[in-house]
C-alpha positions, 0 to 999 in steps of 0.5 A: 105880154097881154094875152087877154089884151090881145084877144080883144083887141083882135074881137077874139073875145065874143061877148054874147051867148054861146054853145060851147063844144062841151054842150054848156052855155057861156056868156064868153067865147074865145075865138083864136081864129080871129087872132092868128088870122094876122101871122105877125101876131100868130108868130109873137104867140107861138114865140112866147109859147115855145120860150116856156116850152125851152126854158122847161128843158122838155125835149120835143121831137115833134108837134101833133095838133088835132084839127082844125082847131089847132093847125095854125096853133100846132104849126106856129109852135112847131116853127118856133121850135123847129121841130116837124108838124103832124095833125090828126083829124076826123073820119067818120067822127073817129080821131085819125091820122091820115095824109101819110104821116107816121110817129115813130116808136118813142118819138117825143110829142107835144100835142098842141090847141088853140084852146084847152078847155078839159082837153078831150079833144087834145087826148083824142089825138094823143091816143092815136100818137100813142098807137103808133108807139109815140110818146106824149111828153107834154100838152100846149094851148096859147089859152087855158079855159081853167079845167087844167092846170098849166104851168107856172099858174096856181090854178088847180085842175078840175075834175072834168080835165081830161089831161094827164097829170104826170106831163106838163101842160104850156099855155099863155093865160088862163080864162076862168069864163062862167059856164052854164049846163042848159037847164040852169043857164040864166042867159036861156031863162032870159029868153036868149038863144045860144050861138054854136061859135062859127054858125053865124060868122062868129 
């Protein structure tokens, strides 16, 4: 499967300048919203992601994915796998778990994005699992920006990867994208303006 491929053919694959969440600049941007707005595709994804997960032998109890960005990830996967779906979310700019769910003491979770760049986000979620006593048994994107080191991928972690090293990282491809801190980005020095994604329909 051609996930770059994919990407593209669904415009997914921005080419331009952008302001990443991590406060960098970038000549790329991935934009999985565009490629699981089509469930077909969104099901074909999640598919090949879960038959990585099986074929690892991880035993999973439940699906957690930090909104928004992972919902429709988070779900997808938890439908392939058939197991129960959870979300946390943002209150006040604090990582929560509201809308009545619960994660039982030892329950075995897998935390799912569209996208892990160093996997902040992802790890935010996962500490609110983990309050409720729940255990963090593995992390999974259909992407990897090239922070971490996922599975079946010679790729090494970065310094700046926020994932735990001793549980497994799933994702479908690896997109190792230049990225630029403000001061030292030749797109701004060329006098370009950087998009924050979703500020301008993108």
């Amino acid at each position: 499967m051609d996930i770059k491929q994919i990407y593209m053919d669904a415009d997914a694959l921005l080419e331009g300048h952008f302001k990443l969440s991590s406060g960098n600049h970038s000549q790329f941007y991935l934009q999985s919203a565009k490629v699981l707005e089509d469930p077909k595709t969104a099901k074909l994804l999640a598919d090949a992601l879960a038959k990585q997960i099986k074929e690892s032998g991880l035993k999973i109890d439940t699906v957690c994915a930090p909104a928004l960005g992972g919902l429709i990830a988070g779900f997808a996967l938890a439908t392939a796998l058939d197991v129960r779906f959870i979300f946390a979310e943002r209150v006040d700019g604090v990582m929560s778990m509201r809308r009545g769910f619960e994660v039982s003491r030892g329950e075995r979770v897998l935390m799912c994005e569209d996208i892990i760049t160093t996997g902040g986000s992802a790890m935010e979620a996962a500490r609110v699992v983990e309050n409720f006593g729940g255990k963090i048994v593995g992390v999974a994107a259909l992407a990897n920006r090239g922070f971490c080191r996922r599975e079946n991928s010679t790729l090494e972690s970065k310094s700046n990867c926020k994932l735990p090293q001793d549980i497994p990282f799933f994702a479908l491809e690896d997109f190792t994208f230049v990225m630029y801190e403000p001061s030292e980005c030749p797109l701004c020095k060329d006098g370009s303006i950087a998009i924050k994604p979703g500020s301008r329909g993108n």
